[in-house]
C-alpha positions as CSV (number, residue, x, y, z in Angstrom):
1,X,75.2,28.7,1.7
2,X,72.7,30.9,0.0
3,X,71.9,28.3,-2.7
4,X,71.4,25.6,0.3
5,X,68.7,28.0,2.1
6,X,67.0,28.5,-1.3
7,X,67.2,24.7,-1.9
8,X,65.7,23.7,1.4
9,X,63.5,26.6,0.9
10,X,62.0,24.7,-2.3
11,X,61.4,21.8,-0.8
12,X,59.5,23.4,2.4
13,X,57.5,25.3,-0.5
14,X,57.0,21.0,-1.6
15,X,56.0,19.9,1.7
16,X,53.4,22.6,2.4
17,X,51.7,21.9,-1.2
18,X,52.0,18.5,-0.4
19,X,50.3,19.2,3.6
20,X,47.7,21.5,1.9
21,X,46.5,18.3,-0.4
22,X,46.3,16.2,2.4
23,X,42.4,17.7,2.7
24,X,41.2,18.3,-0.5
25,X,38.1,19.3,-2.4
26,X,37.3,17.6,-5.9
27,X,34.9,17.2,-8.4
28,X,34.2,13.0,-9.1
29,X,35.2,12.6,-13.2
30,X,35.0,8.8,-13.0
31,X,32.7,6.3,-11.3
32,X,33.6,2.3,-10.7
33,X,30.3,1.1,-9.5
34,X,31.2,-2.2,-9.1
35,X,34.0,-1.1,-6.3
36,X,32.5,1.9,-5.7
37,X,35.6,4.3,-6.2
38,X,36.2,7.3,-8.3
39,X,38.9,9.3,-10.0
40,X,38.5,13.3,-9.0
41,X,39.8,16.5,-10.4
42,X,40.6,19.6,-8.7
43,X,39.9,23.6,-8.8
44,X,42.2,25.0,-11.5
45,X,43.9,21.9,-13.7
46,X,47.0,22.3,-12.1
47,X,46.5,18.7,-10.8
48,X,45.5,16.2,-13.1
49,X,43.3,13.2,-12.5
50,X,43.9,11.2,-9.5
51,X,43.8,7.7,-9.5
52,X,41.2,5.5,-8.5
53,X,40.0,6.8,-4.8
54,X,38.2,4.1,-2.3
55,X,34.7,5.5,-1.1
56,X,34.1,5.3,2.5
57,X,30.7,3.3,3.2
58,X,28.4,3.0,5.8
59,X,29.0,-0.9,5.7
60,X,30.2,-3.1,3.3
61,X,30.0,-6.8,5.3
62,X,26.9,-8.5,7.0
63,X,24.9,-5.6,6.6
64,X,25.7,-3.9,3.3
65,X,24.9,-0.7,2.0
66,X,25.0,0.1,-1.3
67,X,25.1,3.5,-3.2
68,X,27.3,5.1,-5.7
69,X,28.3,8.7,-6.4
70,X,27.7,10.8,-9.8
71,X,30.1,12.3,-12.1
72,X,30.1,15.9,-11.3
73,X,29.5,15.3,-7.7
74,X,31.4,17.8,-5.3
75,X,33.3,15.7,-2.7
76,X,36.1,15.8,0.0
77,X,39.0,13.5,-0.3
78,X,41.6,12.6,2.2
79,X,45.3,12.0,1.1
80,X,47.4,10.6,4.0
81,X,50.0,10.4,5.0
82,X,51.4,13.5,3.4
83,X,48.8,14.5,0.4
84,X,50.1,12.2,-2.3
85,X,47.7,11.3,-5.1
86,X,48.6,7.6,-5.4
87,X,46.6,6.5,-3.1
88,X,43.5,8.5,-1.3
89,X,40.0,8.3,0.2
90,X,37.1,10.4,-0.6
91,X,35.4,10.7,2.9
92,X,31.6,12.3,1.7
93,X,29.9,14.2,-0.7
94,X,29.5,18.0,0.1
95,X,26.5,20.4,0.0
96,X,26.9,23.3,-2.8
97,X,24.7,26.1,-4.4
98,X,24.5,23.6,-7.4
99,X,23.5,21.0,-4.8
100,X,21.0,21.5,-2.1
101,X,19.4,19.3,0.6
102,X,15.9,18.8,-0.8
103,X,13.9,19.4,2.6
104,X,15.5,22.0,5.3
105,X,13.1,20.4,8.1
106,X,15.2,19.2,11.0
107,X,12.8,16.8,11.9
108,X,12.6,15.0,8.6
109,X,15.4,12.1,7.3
110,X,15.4,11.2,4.0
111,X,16.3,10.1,0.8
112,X,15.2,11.7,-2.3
113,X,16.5,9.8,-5.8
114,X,16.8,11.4,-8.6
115,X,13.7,10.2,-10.5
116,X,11.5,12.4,-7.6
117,X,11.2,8.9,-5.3
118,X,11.0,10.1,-1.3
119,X,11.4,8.0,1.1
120,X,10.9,9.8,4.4
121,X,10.3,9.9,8.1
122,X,8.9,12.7,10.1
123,X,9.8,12.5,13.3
124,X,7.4,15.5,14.3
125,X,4.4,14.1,13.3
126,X,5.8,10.1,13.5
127,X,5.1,9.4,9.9
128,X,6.7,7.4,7.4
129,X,6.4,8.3,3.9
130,X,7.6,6.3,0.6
131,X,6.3,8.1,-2.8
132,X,7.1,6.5,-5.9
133,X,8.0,9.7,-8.3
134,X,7.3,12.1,-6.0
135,X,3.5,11.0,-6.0
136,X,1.7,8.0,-6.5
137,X,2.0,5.0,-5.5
138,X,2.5,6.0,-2.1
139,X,2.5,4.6,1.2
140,X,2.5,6.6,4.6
141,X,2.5,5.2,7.7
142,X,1.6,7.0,10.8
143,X,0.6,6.2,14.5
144,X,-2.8,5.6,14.0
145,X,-3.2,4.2,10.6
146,X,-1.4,3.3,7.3
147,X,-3.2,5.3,3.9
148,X,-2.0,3.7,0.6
149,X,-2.5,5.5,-2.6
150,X,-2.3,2.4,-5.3
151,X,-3.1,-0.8,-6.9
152,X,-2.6,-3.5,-4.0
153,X,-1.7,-7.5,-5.1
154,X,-1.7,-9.9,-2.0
155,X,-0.9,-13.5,-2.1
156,X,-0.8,-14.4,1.3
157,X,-4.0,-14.6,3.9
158,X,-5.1,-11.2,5.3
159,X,-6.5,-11.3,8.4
160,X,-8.3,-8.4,9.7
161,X,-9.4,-8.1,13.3
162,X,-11.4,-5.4,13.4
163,X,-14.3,-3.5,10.7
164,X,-13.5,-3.7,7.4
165,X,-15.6,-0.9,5.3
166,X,-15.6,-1.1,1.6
167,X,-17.0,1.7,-0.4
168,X,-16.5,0.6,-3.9
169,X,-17.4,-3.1,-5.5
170,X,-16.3,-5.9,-4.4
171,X,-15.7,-9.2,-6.4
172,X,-14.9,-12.2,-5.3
173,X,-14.1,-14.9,-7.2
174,X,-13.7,-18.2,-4.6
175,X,-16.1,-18.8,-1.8
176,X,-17.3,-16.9,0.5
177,X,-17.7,-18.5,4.4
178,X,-19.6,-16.1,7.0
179,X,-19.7,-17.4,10.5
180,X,-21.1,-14.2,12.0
181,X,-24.6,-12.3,11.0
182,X,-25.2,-10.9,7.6
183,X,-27.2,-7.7,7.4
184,X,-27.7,-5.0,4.9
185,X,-30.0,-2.1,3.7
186,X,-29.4,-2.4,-0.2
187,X,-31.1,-5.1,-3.0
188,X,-29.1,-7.9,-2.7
189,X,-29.0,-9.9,-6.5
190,X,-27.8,-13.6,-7.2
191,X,-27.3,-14.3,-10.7
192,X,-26.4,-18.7,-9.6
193,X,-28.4,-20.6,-7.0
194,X,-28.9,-19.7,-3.3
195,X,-28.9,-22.2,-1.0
196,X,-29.1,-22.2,3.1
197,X,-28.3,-25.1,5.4
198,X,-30.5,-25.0,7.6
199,X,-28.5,-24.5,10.6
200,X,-26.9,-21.1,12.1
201,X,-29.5,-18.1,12.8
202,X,-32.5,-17.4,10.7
203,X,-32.5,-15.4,7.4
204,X,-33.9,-11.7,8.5
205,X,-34.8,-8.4,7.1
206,X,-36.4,-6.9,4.0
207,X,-38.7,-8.6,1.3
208,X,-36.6,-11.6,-0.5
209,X,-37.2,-11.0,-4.4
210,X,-36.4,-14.0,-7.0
211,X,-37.2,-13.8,-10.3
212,X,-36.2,-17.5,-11.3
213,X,-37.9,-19.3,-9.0
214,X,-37.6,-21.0,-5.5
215,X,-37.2,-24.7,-4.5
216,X,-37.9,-25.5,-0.9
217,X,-36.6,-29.4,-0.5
218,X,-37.4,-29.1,3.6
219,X,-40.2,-27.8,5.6
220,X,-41.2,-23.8,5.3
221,X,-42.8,-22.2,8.0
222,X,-44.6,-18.9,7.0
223,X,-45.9,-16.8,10.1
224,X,-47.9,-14.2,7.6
225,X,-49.9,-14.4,4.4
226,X,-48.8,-15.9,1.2
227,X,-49.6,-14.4,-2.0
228,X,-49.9,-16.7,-5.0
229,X,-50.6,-15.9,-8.3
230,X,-52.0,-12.4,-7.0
231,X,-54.2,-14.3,-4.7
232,X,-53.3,-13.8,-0.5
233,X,-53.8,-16.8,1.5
234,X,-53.2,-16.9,4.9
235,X,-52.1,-19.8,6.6
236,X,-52.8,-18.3,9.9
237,X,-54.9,-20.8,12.7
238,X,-58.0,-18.8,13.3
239,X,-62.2,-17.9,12.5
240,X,-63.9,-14.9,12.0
241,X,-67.5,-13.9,10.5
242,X,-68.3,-14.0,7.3
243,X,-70.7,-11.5,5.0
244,X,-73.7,-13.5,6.8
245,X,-72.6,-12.7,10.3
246,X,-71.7,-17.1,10.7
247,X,-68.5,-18.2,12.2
248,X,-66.3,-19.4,9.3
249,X,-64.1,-22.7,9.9
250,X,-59.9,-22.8,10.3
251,X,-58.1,-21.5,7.7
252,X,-57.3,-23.6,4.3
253,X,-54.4,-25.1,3.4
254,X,-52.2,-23.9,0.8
255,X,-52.6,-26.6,-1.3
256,X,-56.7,-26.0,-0.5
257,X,-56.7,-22.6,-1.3
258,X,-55.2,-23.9,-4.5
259,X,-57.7,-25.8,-5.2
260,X,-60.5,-23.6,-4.4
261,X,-59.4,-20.9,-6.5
262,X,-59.5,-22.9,-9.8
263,X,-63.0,-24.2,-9.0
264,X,-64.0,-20.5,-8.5
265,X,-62.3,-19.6,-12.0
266,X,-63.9,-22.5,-13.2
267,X,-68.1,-22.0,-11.9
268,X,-67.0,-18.0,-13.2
269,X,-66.8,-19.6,-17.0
C-alpha cells in the first residue's frame, strides 16, 4: 500500500511539473523567419530545447503583419493542454532589465528598430514622427503643418493652393507658365531671349537692364524720355522757350533726333 501512495505520489510530483510548464518563460535560441516560429530554452538546462514554437501575430491573412523575434529575446510561451513541449505557442515578448521600452511617455506609440529608425506618434501634441537613424531624413507631421528634413524626388504633379516661399535657388529646367502677376525687388538676369506676347497685364516695376540688345517687332510706346547713346530725347507732345525767350516747335521724332545729332557731330568737326 505504502509503495502505491509513493507511486501515485510520483506521478502527482509529474503532473504538477507538467501544470507549472503550462506558462513558461524562455529565452528564443532559434528563429524560422520564413514561418515565423522559434525554438526556446529555459532558466537552468534542466529542459532542453523545445521544438519549433508558432508565434502568435497580429494578423497573418488580408491584412498581414510581418515581424520576427531575435535570438536572445526573453519571451512567454504557452504549452496547453498540460505543459508538454511538443507542441506550444510563444504568446509575446517580455520587458527585462536587459530590455527596456525605449520611451516611458504614455502618450507616445511607437516603434524603434534596431538601426535607431523611430517611427512615432504623440498623441499629446498630435504629431507623427518617422526618423531615419534616429535623425535625418525625417518627416513629422503635425496639425498645422508637415517639416521635412531631406532630399525630396517627386514625379507626379504638385499642386499647391496656397504661397509657396522659396529661400534658396531655384532651377527649373522645363517651362515656366504664369497666369497671375509677376513682381519682385531683386535684378532679374536672362542668359536666352525674352519675349512677351503682347497680351495679359503690362510689364511693371524697376529699370529693365539688357546688355545684349533688344528687338521690338511691334509698336513701343514710351510715356518718358529715351536716352540714346548718352543723348535724352523726349518723345513727349509739348513747346517751351528756348535760350532766346521764342516758342520752340513739337518735339522730334526719334528717328529726328537721330538725325539731328549726327549733323551736330558733324558741323562740330
Amino acid at each position: 500500500m505504502f509503495d502505491d501512495v509513493r507511486v501515485l505520489g510520483n506521478k502527482m510530483k509529474d503532473v504538477v511539473a507538467m501544470l507549472r510548464r503550462t506558462v513558461s518563460v524562455a529565452t528564443v535560441s532559434q528563429v524560422d523567419s520564413e514561418l515565423r516560429r522559434v525554438k526556446v530554452t529555459f532558466a537552468g538546462g534542466r529542459i532542453p530545447e523545445s521544438d519549433w514554437l508558432s508565434v502568435v501575430g497580429s494578423r497573418t491573412k488580408g491584412v498581414n503583419a510581418s515581424w520576427n523575434m531575435a535570438v536572445g529575446e526573453q519571451v512567454l510561451c504557452l504549452f496547453p493542454p498540460i505543459g508538454s513541449m511538443v507542441r506550444g505557442y510563444v504568446l509575446g515578448s517580455l520587458v527585462n532589465v536587459n530590455a527596456r521600452p525605449y520611451t516611458t511617455n504614455p502618450d507616445k506609440f511607437g516603434i524603434q528598430f534596431e538601426d535607431g529608425t523611430l517611427l512615432e506618434y504623440d498623441q499629446a501634441t498630435q504629431t507623427g514622427v518617422l526618423k531615419i537613424k534616429g535623425g535625418t531624413p525625417s518627416i513629422q507631421v503635425g496639425p498645422d503643418k508637415v517639416s521635412i528634413v531631406s532630399d525630396v524626388d517627386i514625379e507626379g504633379a504638385v499642386t499647391i493652393s496656397k504661397t509657396l516661399d522659396v529661400t534658396g535657388n531655384t532651377n527649373i529646367g522645363g517651362n515656366l507658365s504664369v497666369t497671375g502677376t509677376v513682381s519682385g525687388q531683386q535684378t532679374a538676369t536672362f542668359m536666352g531671349t525674352v519675349g512677351a506676347a503682347g497680351y495679359g497685364g503690362p510689364v511693371s516695376g524697376g529699370v529693365a537692364k539688357m546688355q545684349n540688345g533688344m528687338e521690338v517687332s511691334g509698336n513701343a510706346e514710351i510715356n518718358g524720355i529715351a536716352t540714346i547713346n548718352g543723348i535724352p530725347v523726349s518723345v513727349d507732345t509739348h513747346t517751351h522757350l528756348d535760350a532766346e525767350n521764342r516758342p520752340t516747335g513739337p518735339a522730334v521724332s526719334v528717328r529726328s533726333a537721330s538725325l539731328l545729332s549726327r549733323l551736330l557731330r558733324y558741323l562740330r568737326r
